[in-house]
C-alpha positions as CSV (number, residue, x, y, z in Angstrom):
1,X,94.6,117.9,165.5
2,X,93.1,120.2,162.5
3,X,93.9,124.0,162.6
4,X,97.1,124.2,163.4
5,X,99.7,126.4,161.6
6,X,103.1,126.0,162.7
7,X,102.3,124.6,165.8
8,X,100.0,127.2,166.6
9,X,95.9,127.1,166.6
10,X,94.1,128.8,164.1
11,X,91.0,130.3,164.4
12,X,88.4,132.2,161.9
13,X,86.1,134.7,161.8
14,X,83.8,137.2,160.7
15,X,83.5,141.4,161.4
16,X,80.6,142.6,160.7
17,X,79.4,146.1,160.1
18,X,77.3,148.2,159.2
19,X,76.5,151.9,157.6
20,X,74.6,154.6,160.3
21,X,74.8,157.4,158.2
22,X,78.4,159.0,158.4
23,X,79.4,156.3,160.4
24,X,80.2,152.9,160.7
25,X,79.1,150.4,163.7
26,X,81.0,147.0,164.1
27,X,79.3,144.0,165.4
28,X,81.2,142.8,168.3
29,X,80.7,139.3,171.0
30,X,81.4,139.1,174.8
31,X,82.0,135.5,175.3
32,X,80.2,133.3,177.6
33,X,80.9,131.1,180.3
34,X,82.6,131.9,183.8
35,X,86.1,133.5,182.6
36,X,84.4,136.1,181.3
37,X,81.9,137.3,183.4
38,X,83.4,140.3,184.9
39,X,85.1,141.6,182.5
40,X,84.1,144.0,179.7
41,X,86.0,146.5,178.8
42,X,88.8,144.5,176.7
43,X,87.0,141.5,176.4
44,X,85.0,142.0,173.4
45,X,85.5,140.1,170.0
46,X,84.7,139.3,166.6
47,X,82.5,135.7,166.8
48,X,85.2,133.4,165.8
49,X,86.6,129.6,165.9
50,X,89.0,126.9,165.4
51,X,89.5,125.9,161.6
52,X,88.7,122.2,161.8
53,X,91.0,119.6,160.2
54,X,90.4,120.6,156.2
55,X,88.0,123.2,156.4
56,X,89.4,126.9,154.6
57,X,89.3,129.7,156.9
58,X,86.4,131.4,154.9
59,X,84.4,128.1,155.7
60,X,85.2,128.0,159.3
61,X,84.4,132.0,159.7
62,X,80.8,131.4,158.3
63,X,80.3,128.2,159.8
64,X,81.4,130.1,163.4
65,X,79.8,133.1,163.0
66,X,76.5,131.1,162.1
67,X,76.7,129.0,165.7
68,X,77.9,132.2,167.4
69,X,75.0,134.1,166.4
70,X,72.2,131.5,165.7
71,X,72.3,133.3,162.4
72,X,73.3,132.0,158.7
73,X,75.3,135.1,156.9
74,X,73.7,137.2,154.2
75,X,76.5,136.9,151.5
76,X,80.3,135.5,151.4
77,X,82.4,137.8,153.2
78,X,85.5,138.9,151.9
79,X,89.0,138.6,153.4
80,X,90.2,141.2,155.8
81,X,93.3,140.9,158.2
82,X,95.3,138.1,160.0
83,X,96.0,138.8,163.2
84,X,98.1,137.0,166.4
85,X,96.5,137.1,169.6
86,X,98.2,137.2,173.0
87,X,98.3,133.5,173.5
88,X,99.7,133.1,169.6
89,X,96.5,131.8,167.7
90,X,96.7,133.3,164.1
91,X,92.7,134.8,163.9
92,X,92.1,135.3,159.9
93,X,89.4,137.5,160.2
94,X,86.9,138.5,156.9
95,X,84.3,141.4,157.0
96,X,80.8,141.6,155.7
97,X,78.5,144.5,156.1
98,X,75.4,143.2,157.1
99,X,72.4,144.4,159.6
100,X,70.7,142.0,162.3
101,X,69.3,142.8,165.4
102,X,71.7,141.9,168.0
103,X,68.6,141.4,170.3
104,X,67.8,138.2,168.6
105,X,71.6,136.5,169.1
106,X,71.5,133.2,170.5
107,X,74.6,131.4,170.2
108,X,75.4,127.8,170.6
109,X,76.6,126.4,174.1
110,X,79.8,124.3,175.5
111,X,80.4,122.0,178.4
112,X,83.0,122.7,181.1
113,X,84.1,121.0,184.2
114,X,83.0,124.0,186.6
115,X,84.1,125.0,189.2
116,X,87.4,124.1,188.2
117,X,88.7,120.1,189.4
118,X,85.1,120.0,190.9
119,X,84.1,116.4,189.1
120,X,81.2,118.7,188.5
121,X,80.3,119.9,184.2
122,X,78.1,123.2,183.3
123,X,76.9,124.4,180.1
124,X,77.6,127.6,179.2
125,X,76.8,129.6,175.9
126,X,79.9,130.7,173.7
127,X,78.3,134.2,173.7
128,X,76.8,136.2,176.5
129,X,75.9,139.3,174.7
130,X,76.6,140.7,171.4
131,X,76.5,144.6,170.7
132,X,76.7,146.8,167.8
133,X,79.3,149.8,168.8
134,X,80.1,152.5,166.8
135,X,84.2,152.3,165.7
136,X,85.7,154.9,167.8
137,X,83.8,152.6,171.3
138,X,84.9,149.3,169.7
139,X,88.4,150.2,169.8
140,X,87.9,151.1,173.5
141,X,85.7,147.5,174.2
142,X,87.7,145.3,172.0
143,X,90.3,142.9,172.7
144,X,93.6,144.7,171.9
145,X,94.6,141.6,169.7
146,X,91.7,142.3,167.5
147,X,92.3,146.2,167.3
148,X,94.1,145.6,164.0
149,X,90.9,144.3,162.2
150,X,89.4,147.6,163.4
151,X,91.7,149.3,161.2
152,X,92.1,146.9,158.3
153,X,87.9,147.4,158.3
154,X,89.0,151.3,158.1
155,X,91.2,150.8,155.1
156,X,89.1,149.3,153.0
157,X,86.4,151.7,153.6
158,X,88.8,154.2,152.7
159,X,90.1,152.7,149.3
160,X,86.4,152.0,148.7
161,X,85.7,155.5,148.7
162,X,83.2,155.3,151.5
163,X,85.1,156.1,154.6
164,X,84.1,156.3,158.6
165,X,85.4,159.5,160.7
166,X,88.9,159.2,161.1
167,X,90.3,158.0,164.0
């Protein structure tokens, strides 16, 4: 099976922000579907997906973020962090400052066997909801995994000369 590293998945994706004055807002995706419906605080992500058998990372990260948020990119983004989340899948995450209206999301859907050993399948989209949230609530809201990219996002603002509030 394509996108694995060391016999671990890999994934893509793409952090978006954006410029609100002083500060800095990231673009952030609940996911859909049963496993996540109660949960909130901890549970929010970058849009992101398995890197399919000979597809680069920067292809997959487009190609996800496009089904995630029924939205083609404005530009290429550029490289950001690699991080490892809880379960060991190696997320190599790029960022791209770019504005949409997270109103307008519509992601693409997935079939499940649900409720679990049921016989029975639902549909279910990959995201519920996605929310702009300024850095400091992010890092409150995100998946701890993903922190890092928070900060990588923060460095390169930094070296760029255009920095956020500290944290």
């Amino acid at each position: 099976m394509g996108g694995r590293a060391k016999g671990k998945e890999r994934s893509a994706g793409v952090l978006l922000f954006r410029r609100r004055g002083p500060d800095v807002e990231v673009l952030l995706i609940k996911p859909g579907g049963p496993y996540w419906t109660s949960r909130d605080v901890g549970a929010w992500q970058i849009p992101k997906g398995l890197i399919e058998e000979g597809e680069s990372p920067l292809v997959a990260a487009m190609r996800e973020a496009e089904e995630e948020l029924g939205t083609p990119l404005a530009d290429t983004p550029e490289p950001l962090a690699t991080v490892r989340q809880a379960g060991g899948k190696l997320v190599e995450a790029f960022a791209l400052e770019q504005d949409l209206d997270h109103e307008t999301v519509r992601s693409n859907t997935y079939r499940m066997e649900w409720p679990p050993k049921s016989g029975a399948w639902a549909e279910f989209p990959e995201v519920e909801i996605a929310r702009w949230f300024p850095l400091r609530k992010a890092e409150t809201m995100m998946l701890t995994s993903q922190k890092p990219l928070l900060y990588a996002l923060e460095d390169r603002l930094k070296s760029s000369g255009s920095a956020p509030p500290s944290r």
